[in-house]
N, C-alpha and C positions, 0 to 999 in steps of 0.2 A: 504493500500500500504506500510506504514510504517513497519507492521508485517510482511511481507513479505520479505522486502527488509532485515528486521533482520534477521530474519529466514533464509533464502538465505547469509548471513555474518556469520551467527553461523555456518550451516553445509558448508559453506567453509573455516570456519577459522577449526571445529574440523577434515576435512581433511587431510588439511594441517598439524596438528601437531601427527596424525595417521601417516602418512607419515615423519614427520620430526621426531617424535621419535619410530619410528616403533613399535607403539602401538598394532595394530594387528597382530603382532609378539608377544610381550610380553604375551597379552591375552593367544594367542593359546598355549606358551609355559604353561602358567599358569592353563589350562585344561589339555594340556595333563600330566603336570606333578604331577597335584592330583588326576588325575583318575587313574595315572600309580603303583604311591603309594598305593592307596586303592587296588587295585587289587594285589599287592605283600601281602598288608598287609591281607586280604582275602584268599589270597593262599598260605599263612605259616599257618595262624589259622584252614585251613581244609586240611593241611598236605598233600598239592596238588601243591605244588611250581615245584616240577618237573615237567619239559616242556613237557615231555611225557604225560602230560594228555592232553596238548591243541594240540597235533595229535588224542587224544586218541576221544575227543569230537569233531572231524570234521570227524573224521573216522565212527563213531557210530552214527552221525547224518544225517538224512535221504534227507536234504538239502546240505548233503556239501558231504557227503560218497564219493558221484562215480565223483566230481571232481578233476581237476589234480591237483596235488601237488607237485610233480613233473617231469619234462622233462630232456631225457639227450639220447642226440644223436640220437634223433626226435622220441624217445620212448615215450610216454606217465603214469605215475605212477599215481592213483587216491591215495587220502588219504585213504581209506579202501583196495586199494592192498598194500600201503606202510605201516600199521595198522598191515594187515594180517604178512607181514613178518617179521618187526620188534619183535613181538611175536613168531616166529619162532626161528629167529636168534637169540633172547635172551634167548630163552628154550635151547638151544642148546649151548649157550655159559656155558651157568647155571650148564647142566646136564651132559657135555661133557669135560669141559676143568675147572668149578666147581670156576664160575666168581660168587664174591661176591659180598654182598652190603658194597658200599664205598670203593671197590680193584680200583686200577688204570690198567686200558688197554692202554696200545700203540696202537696208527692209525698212521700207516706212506701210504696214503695215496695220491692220488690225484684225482682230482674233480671226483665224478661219483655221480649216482645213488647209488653203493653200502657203499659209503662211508659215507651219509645222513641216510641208513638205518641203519648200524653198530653203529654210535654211538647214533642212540633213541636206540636200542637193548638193545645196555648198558647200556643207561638210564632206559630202562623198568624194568630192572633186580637190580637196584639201584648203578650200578659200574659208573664209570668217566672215560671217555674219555681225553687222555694225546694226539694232536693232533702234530707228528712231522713232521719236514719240510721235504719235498722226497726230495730238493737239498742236506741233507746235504751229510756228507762222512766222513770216519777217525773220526779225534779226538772228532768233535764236536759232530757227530749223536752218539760218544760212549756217549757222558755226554748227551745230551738228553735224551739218554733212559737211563741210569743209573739216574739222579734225578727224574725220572718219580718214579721210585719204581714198574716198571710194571714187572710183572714173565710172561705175557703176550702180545706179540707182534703181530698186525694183521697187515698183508703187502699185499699190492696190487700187482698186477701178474708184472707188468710195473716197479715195483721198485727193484732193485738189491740194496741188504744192502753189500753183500758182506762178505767172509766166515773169512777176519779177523776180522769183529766189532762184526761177530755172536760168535765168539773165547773168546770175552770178558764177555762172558755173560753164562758160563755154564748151571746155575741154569735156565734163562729163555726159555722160548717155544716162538720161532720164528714160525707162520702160515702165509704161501702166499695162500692168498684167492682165488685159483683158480676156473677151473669151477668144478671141482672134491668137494670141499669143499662147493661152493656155492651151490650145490645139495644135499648134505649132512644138510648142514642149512636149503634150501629149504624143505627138505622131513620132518623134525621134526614137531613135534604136535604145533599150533598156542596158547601154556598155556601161559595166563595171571598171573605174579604174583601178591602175595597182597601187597595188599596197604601200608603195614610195610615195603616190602620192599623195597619201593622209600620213605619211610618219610625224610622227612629233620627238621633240628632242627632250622637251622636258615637262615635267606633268605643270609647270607655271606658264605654261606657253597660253598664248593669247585662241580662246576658243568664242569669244561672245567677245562684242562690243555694245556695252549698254551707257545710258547718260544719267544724271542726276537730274532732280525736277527742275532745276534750274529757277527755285522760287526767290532766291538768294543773288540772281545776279546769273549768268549766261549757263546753258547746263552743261555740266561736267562728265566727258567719256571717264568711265570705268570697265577695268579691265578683268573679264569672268574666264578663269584659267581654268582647265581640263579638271586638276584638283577640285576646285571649287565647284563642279559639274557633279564629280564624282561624289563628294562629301553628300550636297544638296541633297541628290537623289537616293544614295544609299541610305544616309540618318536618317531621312523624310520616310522612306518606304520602312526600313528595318523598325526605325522608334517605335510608328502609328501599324506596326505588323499587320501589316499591306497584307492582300491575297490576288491572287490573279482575277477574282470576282469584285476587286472593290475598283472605284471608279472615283478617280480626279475631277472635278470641273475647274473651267478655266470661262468665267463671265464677262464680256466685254462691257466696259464702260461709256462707252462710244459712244454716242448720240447718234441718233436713227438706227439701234440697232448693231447688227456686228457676230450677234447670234452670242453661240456659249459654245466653247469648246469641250467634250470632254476625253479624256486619257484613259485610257485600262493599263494597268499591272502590267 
């Protein structure tokens, strides 16, 4: 009786301090964040860090191929149709408009489906997506795209840049991704390129180009490294112990619309 009554005082006192120093917090944070590590440091050494390969292996695999991956505007996208076109779209950015590895592209976007494929494209192809705000206007949206370094601008149909900030920019190629274009992308050959040219050198290499809100004075590029991809998405899925049946949403702010994106596992 006495072993018991211990036993019963031990696992209520180690509750209790589970609980009072949120031990099982710490724990989990402590798994996820050496499995997260090992897995970056694994996907620098086989020159696979770009995130385009972890579409590339749900897309190709015979368990995940024909599920969704994405939704947007109660359309359905499986990961081997958003696979297939992402390989289009970047064959076509590649051979067309002659997007290289490590060039910086402008997306002045807002939420869609085309928006998620455009920049794996770019990814596939080894170029960086510079992602700007569709609110801006005038001054600011001129310095966004001017410290992007982009000669390449891809615009959504729904956004109007407007023919003085296009006035600042002689040298660059403004494209509003219509449906005329988005068939054009569509119809190219689904080539994969190689594997040199997504290598990355180091997992702080430059993967995203995002800005600050710029409420403060003109918006500020910030720079989203492979690491910081990798962390985001592992801690976010592993913390909230994701399943492949739970489902992201991603709500546009937009004005008139813009729909809701959402993500699957």
């Amino acid at each position: 009786m006495a072993t018991l009554a211990t036993l019963a005082a031990a696992t209520a006192t180690a509750a209790y301090l589970r609980a009072r120093f949120s031990l099982d917090h710490d724990l989990l944070f402590a798994r996820i964040t050496g499995s997260t590590a090992l897995n970056i440091v694994r996907a620098v050494r086989s020159s696979r860090v770009n995130a385009f390969y972890v579409l590339e292996s749900h897309a190709l695999s015979p368990s995940t191929a024909s599920r969704p991956f994405l939704w947007f505007e109660g359309i359905s996208y499986s990961y081997a149709q958003v696979y297939d076109s992402v390989l289009r779209y970047g064959h076509w950015l590649r051979s067309v408009h002659g997007v290289q590895k490590g060039e910086v592209v402008a997306l002045d976007f807002q939420n869609s489906e085309m928006f998620v494929m455009l920049w794996f494209a770019l990814w596939s192809v080894g170029a960086t997506p510079a992602f700007i705000n569709t609110h801006l206007s005038g001054a600011p949206l001129v310095h966004s795209l001017r410290v992007s370094t982009a000669r390449l601008v891809l615009v959504d149909p729904r956004v109007e840049l407007g023919e003085e900030v296009k006035g600042e920019f002689p040298g660059v190629r403004f494209l509003v991704v219509d449906e005329g274009v988005r068939g054009e992308m569509g119809a190219a050959e689904p080539v994969r390129c190689a594997d040199g040219v997504r290598s990355v050198g180091k997992y702080v290499d430059l993967a995203i180009l995002i800005y600050t809100s710029g409420t403060t004075g003109m918006p500020k590029p910030a720079v989203v490294s492979w690491a910081k991809i990798y962390v985001a998405a592992m801690m976010a899925a592993k913390g909230m112990e994701l399943t492949k049946e739970d489902v992201m949403y991603l709500v546009s702010a937009d004005e008139g619309g813009g729909g809701e994106v959402k993500g699957v596992c």
